[in-house]
BALOBA-1460 file (C-alpha; in Angstrom, 3 decimals):
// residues 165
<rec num="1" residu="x" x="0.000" y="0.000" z="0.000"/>
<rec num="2" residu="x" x="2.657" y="2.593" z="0.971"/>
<rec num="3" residu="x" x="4.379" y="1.699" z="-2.572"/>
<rec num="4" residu="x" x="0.864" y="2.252" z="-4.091"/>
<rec num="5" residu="x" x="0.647" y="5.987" z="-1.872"/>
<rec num="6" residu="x" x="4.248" y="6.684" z="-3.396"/>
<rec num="7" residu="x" x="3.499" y="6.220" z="-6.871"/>
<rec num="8" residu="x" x="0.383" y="8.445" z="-6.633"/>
<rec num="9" residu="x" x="2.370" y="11.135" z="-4.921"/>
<rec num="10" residu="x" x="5.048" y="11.143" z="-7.455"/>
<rec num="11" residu="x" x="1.680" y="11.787" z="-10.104"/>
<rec num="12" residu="x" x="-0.023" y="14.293" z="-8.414"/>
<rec num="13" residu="x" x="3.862" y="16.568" z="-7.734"/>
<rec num="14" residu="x" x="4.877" y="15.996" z="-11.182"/>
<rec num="15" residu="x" x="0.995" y="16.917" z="-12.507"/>
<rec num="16" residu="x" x="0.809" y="19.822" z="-10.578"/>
<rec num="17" residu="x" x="5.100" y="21.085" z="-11.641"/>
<rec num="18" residu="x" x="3.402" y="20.036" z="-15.217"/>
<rec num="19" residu="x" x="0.478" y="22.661" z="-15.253"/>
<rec num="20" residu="x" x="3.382" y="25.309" z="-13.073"/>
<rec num="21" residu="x" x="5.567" y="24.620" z="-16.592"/>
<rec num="22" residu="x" x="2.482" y="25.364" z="-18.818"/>
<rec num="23" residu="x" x="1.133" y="28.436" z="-16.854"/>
<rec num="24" residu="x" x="4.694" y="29.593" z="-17.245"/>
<rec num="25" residu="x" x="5.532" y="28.859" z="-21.147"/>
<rec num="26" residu="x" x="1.731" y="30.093" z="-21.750"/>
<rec num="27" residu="x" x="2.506" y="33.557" z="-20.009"/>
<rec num="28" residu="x" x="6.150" y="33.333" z="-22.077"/>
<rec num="29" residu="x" x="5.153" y="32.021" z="-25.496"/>
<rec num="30" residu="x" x="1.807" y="33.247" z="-25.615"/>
<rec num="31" residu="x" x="-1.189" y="31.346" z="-26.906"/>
<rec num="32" residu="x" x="-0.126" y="27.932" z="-28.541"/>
<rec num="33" residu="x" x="-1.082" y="24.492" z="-28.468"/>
<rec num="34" residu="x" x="0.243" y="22.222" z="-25.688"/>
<rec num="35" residu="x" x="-0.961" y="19.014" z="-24.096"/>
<rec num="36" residu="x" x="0.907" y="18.111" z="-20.981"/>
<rec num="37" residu="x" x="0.664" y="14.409" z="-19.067"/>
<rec num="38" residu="x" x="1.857" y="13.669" z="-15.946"/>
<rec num="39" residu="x" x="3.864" y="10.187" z="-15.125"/>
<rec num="40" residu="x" x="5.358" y="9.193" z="-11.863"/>
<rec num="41" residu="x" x="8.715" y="9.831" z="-13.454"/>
<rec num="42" residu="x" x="7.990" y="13.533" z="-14.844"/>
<rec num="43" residu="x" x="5.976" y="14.406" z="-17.455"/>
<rec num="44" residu="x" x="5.128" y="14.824" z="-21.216"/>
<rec num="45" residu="x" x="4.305" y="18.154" z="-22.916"/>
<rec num="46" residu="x" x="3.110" y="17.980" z="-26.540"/>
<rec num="47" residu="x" x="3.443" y="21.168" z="-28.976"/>
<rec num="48" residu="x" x="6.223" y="22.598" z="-30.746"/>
<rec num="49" residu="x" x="8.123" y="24.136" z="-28.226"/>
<rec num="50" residu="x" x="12.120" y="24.763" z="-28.149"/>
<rec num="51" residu="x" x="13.563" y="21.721" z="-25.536"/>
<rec num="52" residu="x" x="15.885" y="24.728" z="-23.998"/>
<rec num="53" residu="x" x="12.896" y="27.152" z="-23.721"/>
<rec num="54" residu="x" x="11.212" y="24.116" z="-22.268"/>
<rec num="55" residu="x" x="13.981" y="23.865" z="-19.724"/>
<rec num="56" residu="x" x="14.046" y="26.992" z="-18.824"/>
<rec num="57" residu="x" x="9.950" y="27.164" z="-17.900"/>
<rec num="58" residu="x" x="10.218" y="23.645" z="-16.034"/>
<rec num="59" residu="x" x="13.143" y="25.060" z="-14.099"/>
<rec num="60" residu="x" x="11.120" y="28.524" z="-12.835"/>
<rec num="61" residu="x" x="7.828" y="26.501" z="-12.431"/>
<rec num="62" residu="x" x="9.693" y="24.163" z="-9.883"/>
<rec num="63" residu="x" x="11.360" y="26.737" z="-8.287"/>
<rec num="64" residu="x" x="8.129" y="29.081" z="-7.738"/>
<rec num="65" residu="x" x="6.410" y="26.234" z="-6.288"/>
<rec num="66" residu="x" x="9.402" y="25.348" z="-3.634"/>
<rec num="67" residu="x" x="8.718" y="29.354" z="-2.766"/>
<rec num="68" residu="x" x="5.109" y="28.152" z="-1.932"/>
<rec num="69" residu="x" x="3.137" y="29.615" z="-5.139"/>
<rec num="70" residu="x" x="0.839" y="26.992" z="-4.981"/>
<rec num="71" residu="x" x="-2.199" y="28.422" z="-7.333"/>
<rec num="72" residu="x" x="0.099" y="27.377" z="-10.113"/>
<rec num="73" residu="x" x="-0.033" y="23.978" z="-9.495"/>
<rec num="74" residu="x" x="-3.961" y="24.138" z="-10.319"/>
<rec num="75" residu="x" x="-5.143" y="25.002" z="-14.193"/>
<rec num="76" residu="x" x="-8.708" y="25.723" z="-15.635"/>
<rec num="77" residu="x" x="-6.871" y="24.030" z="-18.659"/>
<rec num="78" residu="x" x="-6.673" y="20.810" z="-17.424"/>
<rec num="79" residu="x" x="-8.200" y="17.757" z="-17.679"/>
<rec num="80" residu="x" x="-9.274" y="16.939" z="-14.505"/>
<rec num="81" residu="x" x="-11.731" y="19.816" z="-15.021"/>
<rec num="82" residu="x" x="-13.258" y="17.939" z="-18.432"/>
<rec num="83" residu="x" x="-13.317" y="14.457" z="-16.424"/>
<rec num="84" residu="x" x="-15.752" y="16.406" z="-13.829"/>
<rec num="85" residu="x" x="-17.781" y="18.413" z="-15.896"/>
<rec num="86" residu="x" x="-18.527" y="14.861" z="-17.433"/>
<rec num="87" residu="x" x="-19.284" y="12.502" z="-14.648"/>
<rec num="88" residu="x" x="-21.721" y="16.063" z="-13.574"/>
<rec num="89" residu="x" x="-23.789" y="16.141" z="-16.639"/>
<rec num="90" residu="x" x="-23.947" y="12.580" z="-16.730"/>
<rec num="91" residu="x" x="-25.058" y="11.894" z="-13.312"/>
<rec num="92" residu="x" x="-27.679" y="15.249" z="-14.111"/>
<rec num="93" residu="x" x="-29.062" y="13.576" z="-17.485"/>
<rec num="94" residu="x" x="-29.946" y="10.305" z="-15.625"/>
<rec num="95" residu="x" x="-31.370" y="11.692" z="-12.764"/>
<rec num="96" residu="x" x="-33.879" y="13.945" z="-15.103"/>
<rec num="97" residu="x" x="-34.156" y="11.667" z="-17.531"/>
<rec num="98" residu="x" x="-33.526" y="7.596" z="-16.255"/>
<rec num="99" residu="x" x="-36.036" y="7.481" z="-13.715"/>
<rec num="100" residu="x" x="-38.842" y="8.293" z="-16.432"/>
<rec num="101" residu="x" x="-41.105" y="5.711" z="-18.304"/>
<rec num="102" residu="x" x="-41.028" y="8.314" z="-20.790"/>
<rec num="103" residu="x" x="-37.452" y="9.257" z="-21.095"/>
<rec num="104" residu="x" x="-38.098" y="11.881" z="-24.144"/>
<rec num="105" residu="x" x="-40.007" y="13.939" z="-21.903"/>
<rec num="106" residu="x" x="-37.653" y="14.911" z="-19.911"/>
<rec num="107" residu="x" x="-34.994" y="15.894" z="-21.972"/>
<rec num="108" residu="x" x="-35.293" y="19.408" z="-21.842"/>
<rec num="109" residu="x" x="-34.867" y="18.694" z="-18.014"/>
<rec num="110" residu="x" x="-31.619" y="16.431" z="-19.256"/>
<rec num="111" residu="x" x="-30.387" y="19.932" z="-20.884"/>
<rec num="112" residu="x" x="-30.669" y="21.626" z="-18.446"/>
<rec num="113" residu="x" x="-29.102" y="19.833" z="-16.116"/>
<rec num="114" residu="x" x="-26.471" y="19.236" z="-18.135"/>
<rec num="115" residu="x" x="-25.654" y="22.405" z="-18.510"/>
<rec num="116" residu="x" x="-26.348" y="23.471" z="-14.518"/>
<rec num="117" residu="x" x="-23.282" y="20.454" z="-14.291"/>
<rec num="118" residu="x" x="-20.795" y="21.964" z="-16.645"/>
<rec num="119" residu="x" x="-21.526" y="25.445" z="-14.704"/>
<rec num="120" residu="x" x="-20.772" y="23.752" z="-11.111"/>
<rec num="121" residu="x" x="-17.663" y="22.041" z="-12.431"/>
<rec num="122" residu="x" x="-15.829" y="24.885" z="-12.986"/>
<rec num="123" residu="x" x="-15.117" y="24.886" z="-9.491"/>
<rec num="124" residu="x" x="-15.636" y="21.526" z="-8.495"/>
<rec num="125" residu="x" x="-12.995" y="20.608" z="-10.856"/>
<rec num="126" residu="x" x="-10.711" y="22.853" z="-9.685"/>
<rec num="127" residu="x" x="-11.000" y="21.236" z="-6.081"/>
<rec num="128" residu="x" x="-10.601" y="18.395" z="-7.352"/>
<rec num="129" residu="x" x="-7.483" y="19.316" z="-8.341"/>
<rec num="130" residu="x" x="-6.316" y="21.030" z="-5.608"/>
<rec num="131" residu="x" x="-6.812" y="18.241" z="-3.217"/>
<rec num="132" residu="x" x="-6.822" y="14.811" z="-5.558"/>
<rec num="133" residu="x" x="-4.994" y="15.535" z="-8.412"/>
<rec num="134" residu="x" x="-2.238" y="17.550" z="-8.064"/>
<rec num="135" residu="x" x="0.373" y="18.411" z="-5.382"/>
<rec num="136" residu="x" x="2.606" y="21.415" z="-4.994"/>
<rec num="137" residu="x" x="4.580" y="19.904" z="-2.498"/>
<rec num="138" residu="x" x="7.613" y="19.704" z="-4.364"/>
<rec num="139" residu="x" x="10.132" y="20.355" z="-1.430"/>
<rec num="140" residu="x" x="13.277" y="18.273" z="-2.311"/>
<rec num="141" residu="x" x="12.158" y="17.460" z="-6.194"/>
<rec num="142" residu="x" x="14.490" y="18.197" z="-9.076"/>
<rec num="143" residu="x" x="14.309" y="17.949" z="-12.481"/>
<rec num="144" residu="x" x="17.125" y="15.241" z="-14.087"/>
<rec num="145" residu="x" x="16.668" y="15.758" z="-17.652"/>
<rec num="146" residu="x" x="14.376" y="18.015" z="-20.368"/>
<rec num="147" residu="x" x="14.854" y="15.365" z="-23.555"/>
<rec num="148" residu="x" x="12.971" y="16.012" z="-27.154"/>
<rec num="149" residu="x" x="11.636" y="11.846" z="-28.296"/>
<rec num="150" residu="x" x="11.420" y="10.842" z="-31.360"/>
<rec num="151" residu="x" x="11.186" y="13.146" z="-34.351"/>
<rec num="152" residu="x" x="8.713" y="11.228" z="-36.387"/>
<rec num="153" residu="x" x="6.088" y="12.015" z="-33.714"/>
<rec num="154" residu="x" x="5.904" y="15.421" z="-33.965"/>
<rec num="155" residu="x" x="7.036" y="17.927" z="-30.976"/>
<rec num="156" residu="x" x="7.314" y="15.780" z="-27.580"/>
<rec num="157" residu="x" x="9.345" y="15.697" z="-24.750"/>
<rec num="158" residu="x" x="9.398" y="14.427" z="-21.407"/>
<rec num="159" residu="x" x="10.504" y="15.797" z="-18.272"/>
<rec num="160" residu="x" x="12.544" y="13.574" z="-15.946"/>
<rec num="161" residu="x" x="11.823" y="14.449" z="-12.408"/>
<rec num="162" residu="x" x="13.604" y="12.494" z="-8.931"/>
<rec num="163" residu="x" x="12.543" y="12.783" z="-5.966"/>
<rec num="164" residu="x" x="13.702" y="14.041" z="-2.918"/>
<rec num="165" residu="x" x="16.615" y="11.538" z="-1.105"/>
């Protein structure tokens, strides 16, 4: 179990130093497209981004987080957000609709719920994050290596984090 506790904890410190990086090359860069994934060894960011610029935002996110800026740790651009607003609208749409003989009449009640979901998870999702998903607890963390992988698939590169000894 404690393995199990580590390997979640590596996740949610490398998820949160992942959206830190983004916030940071987003501010930077400006507006571009970038996909980031967390792994308990780092994490992934998609989009055509120079590795050293890359470096240089995965460096400043980690260190503003060791200061304590832990907002940046949570992201209205993540995924965690989508995953909520989901499980929301679905759980609204059955509850207006499932318990019907008639499940056509309610579907303007389905709508509506749906959409009274996607509003709450705004928030939701971003407590979610704060206290599931992510961690800005990074004291001791480094990052090993910024690498660019493999050419042919387009602009990806991982970021090799260790943790504290």
């Amino acid at each position: 179990m404690k393995t199990l506790k580590r390997l979640v904890n590596s996740v949610r410190r490398n998820h949160a130093l992942e959206h830190a990086t983004i916030a940071i090359l987003l501010s930077r860069h400006g507006p571009t497209r970038v996909i980031g994934r967390a792994a308990t060894d780092g994490f992934y960011i998609y989009g055509k981004i120079p590795t050293e610029r890359l470096r240089e935002f995965a460096q400043e996110a980690l260190a503003r987080l060791q200061k304590g800026e832990s907002h940046l740790a949570v992201s209205p651009l993540c995924g965690t957000n989508i995953a909520v607003a989901g499980v929301l609208a679905g759980c609204a749409s059955y509850l207006a609709v499932g318990s019907r003989r008639k499940p056509l009449a309610g579907i303007s009640r389905a709508i509506m719920g749906g959409i009274v979901a996607v509003i709450a998870a705004q928030p939701l999702g971003r407590l979610v994050q704060k206290h599931y998903t992510t961690s800005p607890d990074l004291d001791g963390v480094r990052i090993v290596s910024v690498e660019p992988l493999g050419r042919g698939l387009g602009n990806i590169h991982k970021v090799s984090t260790a943790p504290a000894v």
